[in-house]
C-alpha positions as CSV (number, residue, x, y, z in Angstrom):
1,X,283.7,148.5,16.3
2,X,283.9,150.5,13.2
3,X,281.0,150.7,10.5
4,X,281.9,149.6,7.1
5,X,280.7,153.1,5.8
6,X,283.3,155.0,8.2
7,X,286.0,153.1,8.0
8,X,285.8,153.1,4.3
9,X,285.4,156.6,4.2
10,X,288.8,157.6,6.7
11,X,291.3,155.5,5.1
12,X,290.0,157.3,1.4
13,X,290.5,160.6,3.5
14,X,294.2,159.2,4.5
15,X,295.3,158.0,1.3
16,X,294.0,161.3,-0.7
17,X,295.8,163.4,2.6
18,X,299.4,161.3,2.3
19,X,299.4,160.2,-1.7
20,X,299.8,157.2,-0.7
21,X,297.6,153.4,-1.2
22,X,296.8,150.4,0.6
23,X,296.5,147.4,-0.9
24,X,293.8,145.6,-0.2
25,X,295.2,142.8,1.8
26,X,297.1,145.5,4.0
27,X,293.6,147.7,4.3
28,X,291.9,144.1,5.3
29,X,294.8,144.0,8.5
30,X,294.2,147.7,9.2
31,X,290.3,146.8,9.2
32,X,290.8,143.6,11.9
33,X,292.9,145.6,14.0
34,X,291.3,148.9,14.4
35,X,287.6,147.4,14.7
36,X,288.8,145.2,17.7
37,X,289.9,148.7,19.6
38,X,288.2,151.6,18.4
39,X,284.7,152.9,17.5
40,X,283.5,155.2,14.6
41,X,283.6,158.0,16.9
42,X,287.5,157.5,18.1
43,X,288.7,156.3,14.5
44,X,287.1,159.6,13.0
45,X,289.0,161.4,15.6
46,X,291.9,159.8,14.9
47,X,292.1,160.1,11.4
48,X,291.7,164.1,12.0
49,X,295.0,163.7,14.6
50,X,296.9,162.0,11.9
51,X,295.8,164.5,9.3
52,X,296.8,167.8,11.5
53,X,300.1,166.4,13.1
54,X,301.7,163.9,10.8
55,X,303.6,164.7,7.7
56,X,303.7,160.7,6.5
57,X,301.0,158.0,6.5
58,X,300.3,156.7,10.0
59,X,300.2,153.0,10.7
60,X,297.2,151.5,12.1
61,X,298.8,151.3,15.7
62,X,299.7,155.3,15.5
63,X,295.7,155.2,15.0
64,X,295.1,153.5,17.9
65,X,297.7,155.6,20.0
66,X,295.6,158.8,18.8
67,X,292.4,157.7,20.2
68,X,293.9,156.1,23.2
69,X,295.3,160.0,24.0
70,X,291.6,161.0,23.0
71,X,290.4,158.7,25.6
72,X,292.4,159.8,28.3
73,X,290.7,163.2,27.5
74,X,287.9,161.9,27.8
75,X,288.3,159.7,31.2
76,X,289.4,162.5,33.0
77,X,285.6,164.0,32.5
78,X,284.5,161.0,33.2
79,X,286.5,160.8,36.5
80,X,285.0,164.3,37.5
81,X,281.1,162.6,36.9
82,X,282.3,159.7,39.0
83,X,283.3,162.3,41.5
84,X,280.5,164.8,42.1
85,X,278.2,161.2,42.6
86,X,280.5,160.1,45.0
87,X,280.5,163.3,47.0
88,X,276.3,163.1,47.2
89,X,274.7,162.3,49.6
90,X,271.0,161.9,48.6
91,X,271.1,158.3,46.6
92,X,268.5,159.7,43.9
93,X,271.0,162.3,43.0
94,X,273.6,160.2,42.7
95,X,272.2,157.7,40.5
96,X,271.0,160.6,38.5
97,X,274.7,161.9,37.7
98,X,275.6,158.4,37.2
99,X,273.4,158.1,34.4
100,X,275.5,161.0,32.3
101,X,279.0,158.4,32.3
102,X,279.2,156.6,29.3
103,X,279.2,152.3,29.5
104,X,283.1,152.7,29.0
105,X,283.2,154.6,32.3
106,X,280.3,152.2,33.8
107,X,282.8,149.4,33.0
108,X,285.8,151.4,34.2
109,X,283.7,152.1,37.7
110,X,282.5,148.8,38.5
111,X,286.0,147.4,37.7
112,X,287.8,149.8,40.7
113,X,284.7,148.7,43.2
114,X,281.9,150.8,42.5
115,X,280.9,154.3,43.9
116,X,281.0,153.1,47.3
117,X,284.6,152.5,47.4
118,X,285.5,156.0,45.6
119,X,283.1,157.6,48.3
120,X,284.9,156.1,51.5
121,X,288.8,156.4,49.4
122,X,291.0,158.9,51.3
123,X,293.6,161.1,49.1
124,X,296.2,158.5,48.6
125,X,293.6,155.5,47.9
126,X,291.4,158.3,45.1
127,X,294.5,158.8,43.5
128,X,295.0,155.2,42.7
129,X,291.5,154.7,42.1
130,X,291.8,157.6,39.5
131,X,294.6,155.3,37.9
132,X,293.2,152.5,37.9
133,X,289.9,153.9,36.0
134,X,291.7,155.6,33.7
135,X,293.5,152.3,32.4
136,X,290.5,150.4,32.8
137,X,289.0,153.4,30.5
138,X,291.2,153.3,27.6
139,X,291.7,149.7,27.2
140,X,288.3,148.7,27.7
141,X,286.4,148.0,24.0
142,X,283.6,150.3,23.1
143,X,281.5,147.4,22.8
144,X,282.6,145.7,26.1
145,X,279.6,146.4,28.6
146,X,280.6,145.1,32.3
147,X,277.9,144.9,35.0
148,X,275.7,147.7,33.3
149,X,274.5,150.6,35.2
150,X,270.8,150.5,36.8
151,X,268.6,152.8,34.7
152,X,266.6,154.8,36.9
153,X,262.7,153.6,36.3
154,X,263.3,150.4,35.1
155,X,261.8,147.7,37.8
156,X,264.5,145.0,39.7
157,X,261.7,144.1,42.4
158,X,258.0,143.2,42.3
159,X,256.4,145.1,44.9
160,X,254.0,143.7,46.9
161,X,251.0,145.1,48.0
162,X,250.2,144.9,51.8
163,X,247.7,146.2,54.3
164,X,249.4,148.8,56.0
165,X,247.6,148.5,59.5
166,X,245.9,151.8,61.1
167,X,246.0,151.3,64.4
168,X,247.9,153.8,66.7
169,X,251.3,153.1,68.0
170,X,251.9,151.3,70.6
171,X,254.3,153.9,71.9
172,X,255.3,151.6,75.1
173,X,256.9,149.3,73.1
174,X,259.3,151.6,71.5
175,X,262.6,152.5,73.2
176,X,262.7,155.8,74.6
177,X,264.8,157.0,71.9
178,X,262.6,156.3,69.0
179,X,259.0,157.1,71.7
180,X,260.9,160.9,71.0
181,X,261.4,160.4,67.4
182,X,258.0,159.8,67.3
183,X,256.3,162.2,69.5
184,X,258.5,165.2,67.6
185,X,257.3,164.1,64.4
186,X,253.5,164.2,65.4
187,X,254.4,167.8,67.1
188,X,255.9,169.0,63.6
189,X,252.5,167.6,61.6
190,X,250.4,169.7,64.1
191,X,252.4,172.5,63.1
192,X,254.9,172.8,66.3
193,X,258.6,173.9,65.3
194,X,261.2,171.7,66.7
195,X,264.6,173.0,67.1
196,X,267.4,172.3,64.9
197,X,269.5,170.6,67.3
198,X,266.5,168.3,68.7
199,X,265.9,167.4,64.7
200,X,269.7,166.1,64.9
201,X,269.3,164.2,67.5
202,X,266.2,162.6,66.3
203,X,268.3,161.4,62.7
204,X,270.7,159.7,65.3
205,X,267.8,158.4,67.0
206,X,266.4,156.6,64.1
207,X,269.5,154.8,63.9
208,X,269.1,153.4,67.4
209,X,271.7,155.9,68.8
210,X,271.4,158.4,71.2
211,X,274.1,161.2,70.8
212,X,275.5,162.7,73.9
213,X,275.8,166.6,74.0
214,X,280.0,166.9,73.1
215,X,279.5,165.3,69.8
216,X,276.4,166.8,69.2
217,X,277.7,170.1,69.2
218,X,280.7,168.5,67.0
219,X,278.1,167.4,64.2
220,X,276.2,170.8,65.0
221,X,278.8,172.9,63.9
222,X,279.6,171.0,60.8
223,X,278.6,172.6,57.3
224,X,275.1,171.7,55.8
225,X,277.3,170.0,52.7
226,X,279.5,168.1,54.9
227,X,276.6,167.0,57.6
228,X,274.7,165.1,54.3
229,X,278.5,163.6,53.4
230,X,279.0,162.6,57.3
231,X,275.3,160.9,57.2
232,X,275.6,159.0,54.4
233,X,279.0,157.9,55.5
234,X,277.4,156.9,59.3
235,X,274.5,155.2,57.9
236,X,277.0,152.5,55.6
237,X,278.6,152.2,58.6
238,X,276.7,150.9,60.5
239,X,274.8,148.5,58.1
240,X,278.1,147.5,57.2
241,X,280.2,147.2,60.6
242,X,277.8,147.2,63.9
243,X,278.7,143.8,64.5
244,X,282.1,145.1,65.5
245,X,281.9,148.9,66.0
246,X,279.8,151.2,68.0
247,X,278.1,154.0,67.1
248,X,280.5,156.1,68.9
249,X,283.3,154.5,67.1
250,X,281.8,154.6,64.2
251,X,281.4,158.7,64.6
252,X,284.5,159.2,66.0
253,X,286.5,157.5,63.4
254,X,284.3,159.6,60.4
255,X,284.1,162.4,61.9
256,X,287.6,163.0,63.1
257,X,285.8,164.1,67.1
258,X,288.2,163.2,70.1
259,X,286.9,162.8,72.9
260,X,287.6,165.5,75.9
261,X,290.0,163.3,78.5
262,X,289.2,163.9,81.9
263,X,290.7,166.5,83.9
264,X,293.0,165.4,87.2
265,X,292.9,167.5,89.8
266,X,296.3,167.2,91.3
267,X,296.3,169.0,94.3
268,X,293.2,167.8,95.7
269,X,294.6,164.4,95.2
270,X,298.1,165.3,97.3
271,X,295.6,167.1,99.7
272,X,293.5,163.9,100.6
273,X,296.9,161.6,100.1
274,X,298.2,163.9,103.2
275,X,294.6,164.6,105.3
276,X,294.5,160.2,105.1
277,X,298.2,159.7,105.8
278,X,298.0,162.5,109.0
279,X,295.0,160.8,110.4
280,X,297.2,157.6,110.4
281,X,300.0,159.1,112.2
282,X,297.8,160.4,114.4
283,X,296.2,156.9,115.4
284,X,299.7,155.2,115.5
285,X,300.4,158.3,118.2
286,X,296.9,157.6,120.5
């Protein structure tokens, strides 16, 4: 919506620009229309396109079409936000760059599925995603706020307070997986390094997986960057689809890792076929 004060102002800017005036029914049209798609911000700009690249008076839709190009400008940045979020793996982060889109782009986000779905989108699905939250961009209404964004700070949940129990762990309850998780964690507060590739196997571990060697070495020699991307992407996994996928599934299909297929040894094979089929001969024979 456009304040009285700037709209008045632009079309005196127009008229003086172009020698030319608007009655006041026709500047009443021009005032519905514009205030139901454009804010101060994108009429100003507009009036400044019509100014530098028009030699006649514009029409209130040739307005419209110069802050709709002004938008697309502006989505595409917005895209890029979206973007670097999606691409982090560390929530607090995310939510952090989230906060710098504007509630156009909030509105734009939610409408294509939220971060989540940009995050798991291969190249053909981010493309149409891109699309999609461009359109959903420029014709959404400055004013039109859709499933705002959750500022960071502000309370959804009461918290309750609890007594949080001292008593040492009961570690022959645990599985065995988890008994290691914990037993590296008290070595590392006593001040014992752990090696890198045990502290990988103990993330797995906490989610009730324990990785065999071949894709261990596969997440091993991922890049830092790409591990925290692979994590994230594991972790929504499996909240989202252990009731039909194992973990090794679930790594596999992320991850891209095949699995080795066993090696047949040929020959030996032939060699027992003919030891076994000789012995028989030789029996029929006795």
């Amino acid at each position: 919506m456009i304040t009285q004060e700037k709209f008045d102002k632009g079309i005196a800017l127009l008229q003086t620009h172009f020698n030319q005036e608007l009655c006041p029914s026709a500047i009443a049209i021009w005032s519905e229309y514009l205030n139901e798609h454009l804010s101060d911000e994108e009429f100003t700009l507009a009036v400044k396109e019509a100014i530098i690249g028009l030699d006649f008076f514009p029409s209130a839709k040739k307005l419209v079409e110069f802050a709709t190009a002004t938008k697309e400008v502006a989505a595409i940045a917005q895209w890029q936000i979206v973007i670097a979020a999606a691409k982090t793996a560390n929530e607090q982060w995310r939510q952090e760059i989230l906060q710098q889109l504007k509630d156009q782009a909030h509105t734009a986000l939610a409408a294509i599925g939220g971060i989540d779905a940009v995050a798991w989108a291969d190249e053909w699905q981010l493309n149409k995603l891109n699309k999609e939250f461009t359109t959903v961009y420029c014709q959404s209404p400055p004013q039109m706020k859709l499933l705002p964004p959750a500022r960071i700070g502000q309370p959804h949940f009461q918290v309750l307070q609890e007594d949080i129990s001292s008593d040492p762990i009961n570690l022959e309850t645990k599985s065995p997986s988890i008994r290691r998780v914990l037993e590296n964690l008290h070595l590392r507060s006593i001040g014992v390094e752990i090696p890198r590739v045990q502290v990988y196997k103990n993330t797995f571990a906490r989610y009730g997986w324990e990785i065999d060697e071949q894709r261990l070495n596969f997440f091993v020699a991922m890049d830092e960057e790409t591990k925290k991307q692979f994590l994230a992407r594991f972790q929504f996994a499996l909240k989202n689809k252990s009731s039909w996928h194992s973990p090794q599934i679930i790594f596999d299909d992320i991850s891209g890792y095949q699995a080795p297929r066993p090696t047949v040894d040929v020959k030996a094979i032939a060699r027992q076929w003919l030891s076994e089929h000789e012995h028989s001969i030789s029996s029929l024979e006795d």
